[in-house]
N, CA, C and O atoms as a DFTB+ gen file, in Angstrom:
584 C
 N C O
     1  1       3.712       7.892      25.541
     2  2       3.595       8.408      24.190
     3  2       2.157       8.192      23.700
     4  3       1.511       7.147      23.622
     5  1       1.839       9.404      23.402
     6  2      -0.169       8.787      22.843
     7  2       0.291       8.375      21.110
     8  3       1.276       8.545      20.392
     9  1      -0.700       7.918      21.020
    10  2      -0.922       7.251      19.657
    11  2      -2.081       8.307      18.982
    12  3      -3.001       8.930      19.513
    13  1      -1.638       8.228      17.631
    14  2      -2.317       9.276      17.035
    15  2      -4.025       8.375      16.792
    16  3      -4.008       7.266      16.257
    17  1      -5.220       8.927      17.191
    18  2      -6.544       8.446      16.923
    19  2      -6.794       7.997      16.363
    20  3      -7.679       7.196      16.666
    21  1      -6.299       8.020      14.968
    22  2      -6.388       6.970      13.520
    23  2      -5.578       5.993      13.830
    24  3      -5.482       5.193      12.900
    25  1      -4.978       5.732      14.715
    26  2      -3.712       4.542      14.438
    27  2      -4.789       3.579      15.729
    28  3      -5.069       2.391      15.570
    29  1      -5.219       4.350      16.856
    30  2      -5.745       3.685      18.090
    31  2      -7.019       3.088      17.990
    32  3      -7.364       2.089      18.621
    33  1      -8.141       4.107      16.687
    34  2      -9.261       3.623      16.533
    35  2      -8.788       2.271      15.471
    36  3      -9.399       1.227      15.700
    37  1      -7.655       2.226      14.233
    38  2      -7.842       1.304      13.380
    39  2      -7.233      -0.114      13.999
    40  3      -7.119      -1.127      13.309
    41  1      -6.859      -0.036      15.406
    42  2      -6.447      -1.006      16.268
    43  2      -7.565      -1.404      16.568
    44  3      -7.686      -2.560      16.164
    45  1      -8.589      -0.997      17.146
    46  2      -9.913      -1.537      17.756
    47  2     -11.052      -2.151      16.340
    48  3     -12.072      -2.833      16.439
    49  1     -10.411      -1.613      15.146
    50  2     -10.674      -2.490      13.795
    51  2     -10.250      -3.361      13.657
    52  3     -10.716      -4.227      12.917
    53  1      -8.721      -3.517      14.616
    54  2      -8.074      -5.264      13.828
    55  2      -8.256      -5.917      14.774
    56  3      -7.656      -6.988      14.868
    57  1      -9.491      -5.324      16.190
    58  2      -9.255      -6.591      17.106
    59  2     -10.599      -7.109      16.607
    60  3     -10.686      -8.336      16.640
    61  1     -11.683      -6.444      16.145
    62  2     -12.843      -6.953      15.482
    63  2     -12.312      -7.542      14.469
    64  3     -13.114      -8.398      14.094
    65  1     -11.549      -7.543      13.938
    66  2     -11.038      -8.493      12.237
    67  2     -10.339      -9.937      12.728
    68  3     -10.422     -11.045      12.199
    69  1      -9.815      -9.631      13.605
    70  2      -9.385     -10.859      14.558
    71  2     -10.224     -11.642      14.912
    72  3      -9.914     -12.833      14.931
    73  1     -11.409     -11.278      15.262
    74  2     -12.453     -11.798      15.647
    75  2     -13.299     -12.706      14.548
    76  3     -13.668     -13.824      14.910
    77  1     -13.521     -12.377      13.597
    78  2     -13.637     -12.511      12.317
    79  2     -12.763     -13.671      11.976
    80  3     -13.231     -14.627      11.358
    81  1     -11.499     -13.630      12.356
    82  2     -10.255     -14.548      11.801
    83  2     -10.721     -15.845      12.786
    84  3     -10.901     -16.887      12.156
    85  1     -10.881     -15.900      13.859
    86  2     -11.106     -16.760      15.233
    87  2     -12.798     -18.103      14.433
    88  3     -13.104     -19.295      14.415
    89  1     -13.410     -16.522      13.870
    90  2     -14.618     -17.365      13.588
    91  2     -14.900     -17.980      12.360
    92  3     -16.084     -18.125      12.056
    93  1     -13.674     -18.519      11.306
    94  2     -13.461     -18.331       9.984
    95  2     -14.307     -17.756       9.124
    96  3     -15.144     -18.433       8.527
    97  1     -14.198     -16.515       8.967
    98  2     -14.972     -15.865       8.194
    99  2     -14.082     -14.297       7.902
   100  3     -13.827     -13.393       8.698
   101  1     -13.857     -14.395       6.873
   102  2     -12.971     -13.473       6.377
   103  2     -12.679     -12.230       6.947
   104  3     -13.592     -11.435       7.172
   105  1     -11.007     -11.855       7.319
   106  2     -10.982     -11.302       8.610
   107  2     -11.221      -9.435       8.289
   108  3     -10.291      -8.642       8.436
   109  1     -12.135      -9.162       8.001
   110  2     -12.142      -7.601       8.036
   111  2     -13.080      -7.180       9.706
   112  3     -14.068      -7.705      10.218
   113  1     -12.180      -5.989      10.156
   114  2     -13.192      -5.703      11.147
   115  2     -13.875      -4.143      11.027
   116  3     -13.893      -4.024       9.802
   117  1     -14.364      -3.058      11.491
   118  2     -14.910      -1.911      11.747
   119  2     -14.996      -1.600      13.013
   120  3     -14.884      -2.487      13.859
   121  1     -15.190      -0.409      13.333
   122  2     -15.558       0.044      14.321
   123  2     -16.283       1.645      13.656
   124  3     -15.675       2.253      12.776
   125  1     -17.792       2.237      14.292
   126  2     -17.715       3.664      13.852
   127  2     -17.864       4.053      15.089
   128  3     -18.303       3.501      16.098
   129  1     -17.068       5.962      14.666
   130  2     -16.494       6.535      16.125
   131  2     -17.555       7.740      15.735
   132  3     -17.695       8.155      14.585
   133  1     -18.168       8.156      16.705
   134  2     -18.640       9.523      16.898
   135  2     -18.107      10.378      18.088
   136  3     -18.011       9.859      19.200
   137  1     -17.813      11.472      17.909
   138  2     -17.586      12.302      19.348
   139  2     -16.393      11.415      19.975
   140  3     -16.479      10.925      21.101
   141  1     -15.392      11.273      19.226
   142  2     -14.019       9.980      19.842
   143  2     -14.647       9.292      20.801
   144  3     -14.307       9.417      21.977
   145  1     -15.580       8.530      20.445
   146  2     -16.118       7.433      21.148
   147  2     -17.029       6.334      20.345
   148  3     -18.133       6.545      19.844
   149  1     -16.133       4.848      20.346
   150  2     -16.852       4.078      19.696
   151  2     -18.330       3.378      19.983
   152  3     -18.672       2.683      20.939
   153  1     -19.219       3.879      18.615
   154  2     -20.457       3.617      19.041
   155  2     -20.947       2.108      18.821
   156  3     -21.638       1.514      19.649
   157  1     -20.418       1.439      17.354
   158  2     -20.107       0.592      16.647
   159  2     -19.473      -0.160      16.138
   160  3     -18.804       0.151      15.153
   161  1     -19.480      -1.465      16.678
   162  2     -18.155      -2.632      16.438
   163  2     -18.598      -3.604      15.513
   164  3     -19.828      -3.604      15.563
   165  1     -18.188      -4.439      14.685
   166  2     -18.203      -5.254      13.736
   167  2     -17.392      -6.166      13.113
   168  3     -16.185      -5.927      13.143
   169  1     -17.778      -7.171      12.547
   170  2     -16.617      -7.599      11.450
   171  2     -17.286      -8.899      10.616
   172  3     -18.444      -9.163      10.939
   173  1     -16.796      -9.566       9.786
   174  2     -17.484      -9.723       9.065
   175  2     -18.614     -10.927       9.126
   176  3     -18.383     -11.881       9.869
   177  1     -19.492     -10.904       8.568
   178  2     -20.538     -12.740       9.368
   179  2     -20.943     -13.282       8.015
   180  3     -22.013     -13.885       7.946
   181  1     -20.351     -13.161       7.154
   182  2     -20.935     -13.395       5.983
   183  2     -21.382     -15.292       5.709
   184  3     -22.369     -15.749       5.134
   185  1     -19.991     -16.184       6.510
   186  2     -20.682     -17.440       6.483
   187  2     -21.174     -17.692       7.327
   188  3     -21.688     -18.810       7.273
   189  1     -21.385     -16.871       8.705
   190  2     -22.562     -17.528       9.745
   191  2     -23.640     -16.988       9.440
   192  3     -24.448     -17.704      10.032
   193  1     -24.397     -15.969       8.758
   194  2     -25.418     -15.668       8.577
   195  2     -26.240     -16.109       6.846
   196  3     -27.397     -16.074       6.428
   197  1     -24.947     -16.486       6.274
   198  2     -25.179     -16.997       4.928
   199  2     -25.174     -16.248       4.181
   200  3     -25.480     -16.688       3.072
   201  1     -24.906     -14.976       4.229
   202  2     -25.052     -13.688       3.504
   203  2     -24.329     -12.944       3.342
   204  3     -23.644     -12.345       4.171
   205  1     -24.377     -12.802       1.556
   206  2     -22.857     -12.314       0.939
   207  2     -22.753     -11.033       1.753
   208  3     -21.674     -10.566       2.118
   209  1     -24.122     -10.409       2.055
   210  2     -23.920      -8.859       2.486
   211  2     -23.581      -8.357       3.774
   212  3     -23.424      -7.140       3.867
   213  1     -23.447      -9.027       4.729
   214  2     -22.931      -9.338       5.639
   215  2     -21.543      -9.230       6.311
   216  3     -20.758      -9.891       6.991
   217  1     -21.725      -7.730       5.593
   218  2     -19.556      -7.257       5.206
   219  2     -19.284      -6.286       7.021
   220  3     -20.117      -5.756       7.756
   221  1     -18.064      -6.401       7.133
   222  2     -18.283      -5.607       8.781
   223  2     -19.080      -4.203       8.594
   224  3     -19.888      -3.744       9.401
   225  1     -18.667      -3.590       7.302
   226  2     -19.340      -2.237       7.307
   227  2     -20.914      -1.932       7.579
   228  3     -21.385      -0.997       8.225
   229  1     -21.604      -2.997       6.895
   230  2     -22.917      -3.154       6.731
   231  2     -23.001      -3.752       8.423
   232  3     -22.882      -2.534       8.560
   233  1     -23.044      -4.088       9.160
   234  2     -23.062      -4.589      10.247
   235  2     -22.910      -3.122      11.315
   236  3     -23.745      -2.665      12.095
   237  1     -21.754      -2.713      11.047
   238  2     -21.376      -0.686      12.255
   239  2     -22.364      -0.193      11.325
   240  3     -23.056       0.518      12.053
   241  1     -22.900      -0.126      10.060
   242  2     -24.056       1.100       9.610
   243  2     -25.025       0.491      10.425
   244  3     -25.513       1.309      11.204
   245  1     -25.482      -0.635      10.534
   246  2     -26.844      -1.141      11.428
   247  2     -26.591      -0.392      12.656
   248  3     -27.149       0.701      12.751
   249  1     -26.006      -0.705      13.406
   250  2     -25.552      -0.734      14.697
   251  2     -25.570       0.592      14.872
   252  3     -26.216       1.104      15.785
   253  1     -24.825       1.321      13.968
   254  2     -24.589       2.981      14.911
   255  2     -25.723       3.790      13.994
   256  3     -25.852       4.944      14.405
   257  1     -26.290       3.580      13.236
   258  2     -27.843       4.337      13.072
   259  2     -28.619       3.920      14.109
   260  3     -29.451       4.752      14.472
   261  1     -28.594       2.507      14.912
   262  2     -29.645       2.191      15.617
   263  2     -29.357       3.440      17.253
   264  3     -30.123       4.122      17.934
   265  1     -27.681       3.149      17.269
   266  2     -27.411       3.821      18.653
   267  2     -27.773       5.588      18.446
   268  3     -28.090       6.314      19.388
   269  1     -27.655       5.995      17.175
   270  2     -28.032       7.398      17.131
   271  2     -29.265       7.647      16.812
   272  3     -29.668       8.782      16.556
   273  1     -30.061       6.496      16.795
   274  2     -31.526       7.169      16.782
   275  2     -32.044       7.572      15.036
   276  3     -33.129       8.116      14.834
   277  1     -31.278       7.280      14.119
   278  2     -31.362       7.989      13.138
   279  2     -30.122       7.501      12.074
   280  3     -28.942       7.361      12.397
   281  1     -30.690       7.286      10.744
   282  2     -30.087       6.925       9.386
   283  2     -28.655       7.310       9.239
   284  3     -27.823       6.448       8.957
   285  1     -28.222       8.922       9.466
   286  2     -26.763       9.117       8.567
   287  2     -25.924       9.711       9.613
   288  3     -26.308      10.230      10.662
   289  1     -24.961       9.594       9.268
   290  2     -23.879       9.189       9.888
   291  2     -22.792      10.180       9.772
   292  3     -21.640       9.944      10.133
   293  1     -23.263      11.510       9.160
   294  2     -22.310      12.333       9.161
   295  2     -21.459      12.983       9.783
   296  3     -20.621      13.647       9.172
   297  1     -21.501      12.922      11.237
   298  2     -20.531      13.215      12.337
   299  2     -19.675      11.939      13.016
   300  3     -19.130      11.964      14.119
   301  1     -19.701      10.731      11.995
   302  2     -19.298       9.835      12.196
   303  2     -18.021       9.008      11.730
   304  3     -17.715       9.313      10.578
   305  1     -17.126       7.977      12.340
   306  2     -15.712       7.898      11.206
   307  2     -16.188       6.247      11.249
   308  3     -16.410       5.473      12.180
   309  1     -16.227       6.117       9.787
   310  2     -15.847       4.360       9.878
   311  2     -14.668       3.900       9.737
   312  3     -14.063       4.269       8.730
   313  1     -13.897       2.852      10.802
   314  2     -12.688       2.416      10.881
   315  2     -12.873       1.043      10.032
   316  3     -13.692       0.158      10.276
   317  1     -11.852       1.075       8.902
   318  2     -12.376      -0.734       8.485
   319  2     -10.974      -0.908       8.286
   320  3     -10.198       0.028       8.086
   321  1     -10.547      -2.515       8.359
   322  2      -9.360      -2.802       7.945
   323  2      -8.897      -2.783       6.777
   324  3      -7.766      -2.438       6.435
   325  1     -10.153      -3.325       5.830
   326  2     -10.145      -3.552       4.238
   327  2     -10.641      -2.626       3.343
   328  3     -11.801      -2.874       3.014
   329  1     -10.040      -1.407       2.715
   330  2     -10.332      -0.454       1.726
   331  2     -11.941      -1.303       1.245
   332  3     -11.904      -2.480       0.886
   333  1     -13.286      -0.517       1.306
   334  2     -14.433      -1.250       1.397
   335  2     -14.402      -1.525      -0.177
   336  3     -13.581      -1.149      -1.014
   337  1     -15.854      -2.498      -0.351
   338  2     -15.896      -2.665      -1.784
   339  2     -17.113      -1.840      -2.538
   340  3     -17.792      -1.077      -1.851
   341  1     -17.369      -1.976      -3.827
   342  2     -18.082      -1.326      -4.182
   343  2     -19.414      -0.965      -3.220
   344  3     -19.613       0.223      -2.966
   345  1     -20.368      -2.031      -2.659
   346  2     -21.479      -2.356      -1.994
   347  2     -21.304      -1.011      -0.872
   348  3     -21.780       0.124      -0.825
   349  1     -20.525      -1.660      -0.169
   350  2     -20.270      -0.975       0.910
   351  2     -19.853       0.653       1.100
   352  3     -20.248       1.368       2.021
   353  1     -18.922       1.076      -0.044
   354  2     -18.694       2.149      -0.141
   355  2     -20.159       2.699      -0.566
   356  3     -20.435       3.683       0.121
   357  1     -21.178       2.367      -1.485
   358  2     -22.888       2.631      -1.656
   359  2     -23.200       2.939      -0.315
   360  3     -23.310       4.112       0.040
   361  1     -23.337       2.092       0.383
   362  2     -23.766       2.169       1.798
   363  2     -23.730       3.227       2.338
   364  3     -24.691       3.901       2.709
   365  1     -22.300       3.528       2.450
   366  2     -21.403       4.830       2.988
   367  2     -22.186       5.893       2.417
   368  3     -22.802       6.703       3.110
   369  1     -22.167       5.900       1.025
   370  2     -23.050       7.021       0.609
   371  2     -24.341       7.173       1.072
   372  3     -24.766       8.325       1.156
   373  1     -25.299       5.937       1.501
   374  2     -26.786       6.370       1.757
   375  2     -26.494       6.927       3.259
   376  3     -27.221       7.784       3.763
   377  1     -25.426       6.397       3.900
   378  2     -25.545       7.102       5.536
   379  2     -24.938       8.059       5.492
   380  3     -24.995       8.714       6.532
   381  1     -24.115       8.625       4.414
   382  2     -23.585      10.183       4.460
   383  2     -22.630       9.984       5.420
   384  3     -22.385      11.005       6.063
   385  1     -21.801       8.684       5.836
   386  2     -21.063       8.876       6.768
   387  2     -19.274       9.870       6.554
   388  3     -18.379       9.596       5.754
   389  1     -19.311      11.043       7.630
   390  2     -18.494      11.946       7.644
   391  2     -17.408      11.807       6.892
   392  3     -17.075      12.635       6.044
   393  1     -16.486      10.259       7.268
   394  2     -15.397      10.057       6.691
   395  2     -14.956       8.613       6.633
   396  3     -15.504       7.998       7.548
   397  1     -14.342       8.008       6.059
   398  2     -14.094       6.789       5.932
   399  2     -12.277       6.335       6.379
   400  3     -11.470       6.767       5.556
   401  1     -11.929       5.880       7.059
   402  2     -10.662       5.558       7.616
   403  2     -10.360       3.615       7.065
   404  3     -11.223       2.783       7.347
   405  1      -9.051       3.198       6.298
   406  2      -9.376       1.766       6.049
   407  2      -7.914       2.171       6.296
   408  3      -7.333       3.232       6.522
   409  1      -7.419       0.357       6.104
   410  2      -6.069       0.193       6.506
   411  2      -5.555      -0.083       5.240
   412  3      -5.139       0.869       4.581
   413  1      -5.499      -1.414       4.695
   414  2      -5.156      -1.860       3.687
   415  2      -5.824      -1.776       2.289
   416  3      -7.017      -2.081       2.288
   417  1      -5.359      -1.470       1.267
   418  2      -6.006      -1.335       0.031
   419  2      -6.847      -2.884      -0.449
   420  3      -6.735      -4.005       0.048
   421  1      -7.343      -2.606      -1.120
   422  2      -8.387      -4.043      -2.109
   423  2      -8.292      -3.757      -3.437
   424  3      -9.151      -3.256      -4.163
   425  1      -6.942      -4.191      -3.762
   426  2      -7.255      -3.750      -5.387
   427  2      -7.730      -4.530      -6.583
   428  3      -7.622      -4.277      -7.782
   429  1      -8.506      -5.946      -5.700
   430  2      -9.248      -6.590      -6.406
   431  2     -10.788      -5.617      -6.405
   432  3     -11.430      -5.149      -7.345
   433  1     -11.012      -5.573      -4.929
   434  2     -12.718      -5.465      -4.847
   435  2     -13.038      -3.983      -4.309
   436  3     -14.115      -3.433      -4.083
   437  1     -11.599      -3.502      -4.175
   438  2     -11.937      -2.081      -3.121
   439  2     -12.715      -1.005      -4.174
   440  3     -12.398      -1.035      -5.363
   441  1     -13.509      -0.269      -3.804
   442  2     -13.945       0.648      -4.325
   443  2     -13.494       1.878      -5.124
   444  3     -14.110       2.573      -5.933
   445  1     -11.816       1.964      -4.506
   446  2     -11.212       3.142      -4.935
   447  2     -10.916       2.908      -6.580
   448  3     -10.659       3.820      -7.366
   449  1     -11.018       1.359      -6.946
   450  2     -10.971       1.543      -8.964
   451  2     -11.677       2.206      -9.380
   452  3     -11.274       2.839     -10.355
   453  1     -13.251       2.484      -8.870
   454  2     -13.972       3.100      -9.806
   455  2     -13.856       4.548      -8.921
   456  3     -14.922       4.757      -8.342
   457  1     -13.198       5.233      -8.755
   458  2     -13.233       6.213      -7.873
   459  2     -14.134       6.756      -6.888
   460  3     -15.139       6.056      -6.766
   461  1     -14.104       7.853      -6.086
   462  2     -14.689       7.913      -5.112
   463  2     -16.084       8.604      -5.520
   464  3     -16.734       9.093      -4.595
   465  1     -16.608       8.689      -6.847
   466  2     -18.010       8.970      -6.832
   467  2     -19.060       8.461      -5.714
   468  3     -20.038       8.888      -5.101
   469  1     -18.341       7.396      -5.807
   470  2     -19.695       6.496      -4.693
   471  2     -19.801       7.063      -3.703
   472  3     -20.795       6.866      -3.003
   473  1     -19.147       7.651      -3.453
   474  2     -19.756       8.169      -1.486
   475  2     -20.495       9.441      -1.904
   476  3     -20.702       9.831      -3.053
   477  1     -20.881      10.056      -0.664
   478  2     -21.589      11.353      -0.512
   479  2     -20.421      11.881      -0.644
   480  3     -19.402      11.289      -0.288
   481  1     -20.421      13.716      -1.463
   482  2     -19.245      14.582      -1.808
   483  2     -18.640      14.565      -0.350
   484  3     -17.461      14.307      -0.109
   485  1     -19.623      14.880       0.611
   486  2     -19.035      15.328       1.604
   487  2     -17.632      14.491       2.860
   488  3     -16.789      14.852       3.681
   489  1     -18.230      13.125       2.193
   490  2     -17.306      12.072       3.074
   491  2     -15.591      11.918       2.806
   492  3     -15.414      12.006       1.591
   493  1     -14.838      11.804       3.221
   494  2     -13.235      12.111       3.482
   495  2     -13.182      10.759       3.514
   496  3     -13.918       9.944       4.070
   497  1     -11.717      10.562       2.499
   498  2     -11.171       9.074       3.156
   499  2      -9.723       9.206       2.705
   500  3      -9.281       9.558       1.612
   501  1      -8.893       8.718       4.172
   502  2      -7.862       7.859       4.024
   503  2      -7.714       7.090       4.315
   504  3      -8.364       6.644       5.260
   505  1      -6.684       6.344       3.663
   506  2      -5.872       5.469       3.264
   507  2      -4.853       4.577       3.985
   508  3      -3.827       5.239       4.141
   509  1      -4.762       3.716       4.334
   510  2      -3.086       2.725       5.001
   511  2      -2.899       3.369       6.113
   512  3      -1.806       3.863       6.387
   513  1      -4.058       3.456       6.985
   514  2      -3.483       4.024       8.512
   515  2      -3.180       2.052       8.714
   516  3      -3.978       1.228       8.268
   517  1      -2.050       1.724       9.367
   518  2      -1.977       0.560       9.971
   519  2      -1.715      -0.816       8.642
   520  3      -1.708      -2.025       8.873
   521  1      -1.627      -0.505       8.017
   522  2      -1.662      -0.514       6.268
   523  2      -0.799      -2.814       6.467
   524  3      -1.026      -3.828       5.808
   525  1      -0.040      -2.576       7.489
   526  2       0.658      -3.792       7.353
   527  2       0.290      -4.801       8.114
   528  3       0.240      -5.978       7.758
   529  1      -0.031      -4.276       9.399
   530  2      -0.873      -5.286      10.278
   531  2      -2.525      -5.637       9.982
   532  3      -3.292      -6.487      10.435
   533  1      -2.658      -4.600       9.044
   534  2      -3.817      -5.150       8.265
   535  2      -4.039      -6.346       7.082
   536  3      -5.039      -7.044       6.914
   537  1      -2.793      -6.346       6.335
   538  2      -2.765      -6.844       5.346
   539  2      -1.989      -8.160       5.509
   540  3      -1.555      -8.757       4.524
   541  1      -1.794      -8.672       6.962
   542  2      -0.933      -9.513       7.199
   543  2      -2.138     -10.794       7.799
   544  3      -2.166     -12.011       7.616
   545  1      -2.696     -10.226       8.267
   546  2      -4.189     -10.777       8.920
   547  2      -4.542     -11.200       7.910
   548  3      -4.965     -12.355       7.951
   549  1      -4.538     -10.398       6.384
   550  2      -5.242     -11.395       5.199
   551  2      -4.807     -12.321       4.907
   552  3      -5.263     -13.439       4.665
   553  1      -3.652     -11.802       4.911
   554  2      -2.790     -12.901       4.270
   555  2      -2.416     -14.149       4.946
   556  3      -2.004     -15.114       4.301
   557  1      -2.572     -14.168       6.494
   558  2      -2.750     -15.702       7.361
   559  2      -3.558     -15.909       7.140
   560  3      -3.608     -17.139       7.119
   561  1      -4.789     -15.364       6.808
   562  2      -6.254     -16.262       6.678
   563  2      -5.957     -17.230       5.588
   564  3      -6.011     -18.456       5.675
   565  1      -5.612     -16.462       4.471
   566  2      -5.749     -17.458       3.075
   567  2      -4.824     -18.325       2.808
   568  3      -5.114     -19.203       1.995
   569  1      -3.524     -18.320       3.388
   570  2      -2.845     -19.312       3.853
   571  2      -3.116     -20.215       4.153
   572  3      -2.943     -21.277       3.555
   573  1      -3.850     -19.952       5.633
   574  2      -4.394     -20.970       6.191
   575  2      -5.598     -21.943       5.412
   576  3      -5.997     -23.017       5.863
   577  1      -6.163     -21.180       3.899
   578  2      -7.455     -22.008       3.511
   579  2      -6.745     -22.670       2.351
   580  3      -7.229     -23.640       1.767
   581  1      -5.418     -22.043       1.985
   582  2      -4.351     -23.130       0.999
   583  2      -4.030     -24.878       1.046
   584  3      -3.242     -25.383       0.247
């Protein structure tokens, strides 16, 4: 049985968020796909590098502008586990990336309160592909810091 691409790429997001979870540092992961092939893996480093900005997204925009030679990202999908936050969804907008794919909502920090102005018109996003195994990963982390 194949798995639909959004469900297979936002898997290769929760093994980077896992990763993230392993290294205590809050478990969101990414991956960006061009041409169904991941160019860019990530997740988040915010306390090993000391830096709030240091979100997985900001980490796959480094990474897959560097592998394409070039700034934006419009033939590109970012996979994230965590509906991004304001910052990041900015981001999204300066790389024009194609479309945005997240798992679980943030309805503390996610971007979608202030609506989707922030991105470039052109960028697409849904919503809760994987929506539970995303949000379950959060929820052992902070458990665990209870």
């Amino acid at each position: 049985m194949n798995i639909p691409p959004d469900e297979h790429f936002m898997k290769e997001a929760l093994k980077e968020a896992r990763k993230a979870f392993d290294a205590e540092e809050v478990p969101v992961g990414a991956v960006i796909v061009c041409n169904e092939k991941i160019i860019a893996r990530g997740h988040n480093y915010t306390e090993h590098l000391n830096d709030a900005t240091a979100h997985a997204e900001m980490q796959v925009y480094t990474s897959a502008s560097n592998y394409l030679g070039g700034k934006y990202l419009e033939d590109c999908t970012l996979y994230v586990t965590l509906e991004p936050c304001v910052m990041c969804a900015g981001a999204a907008m300066w790389t024009q990336v194609g479309r945005i794919v997240f798992g679980t909502k943030d309805p503390k920090n996610g971007f979608l309160k202030t609506g989707q102005q922030l991105l470039h018109p052109k960028t697409k996003v849904t919503g809760g592909i994987l929506s539970d195994e995303c949000a379950e990963l959060m929820i052992a982390f902070f458990r665990q810091r209870r």
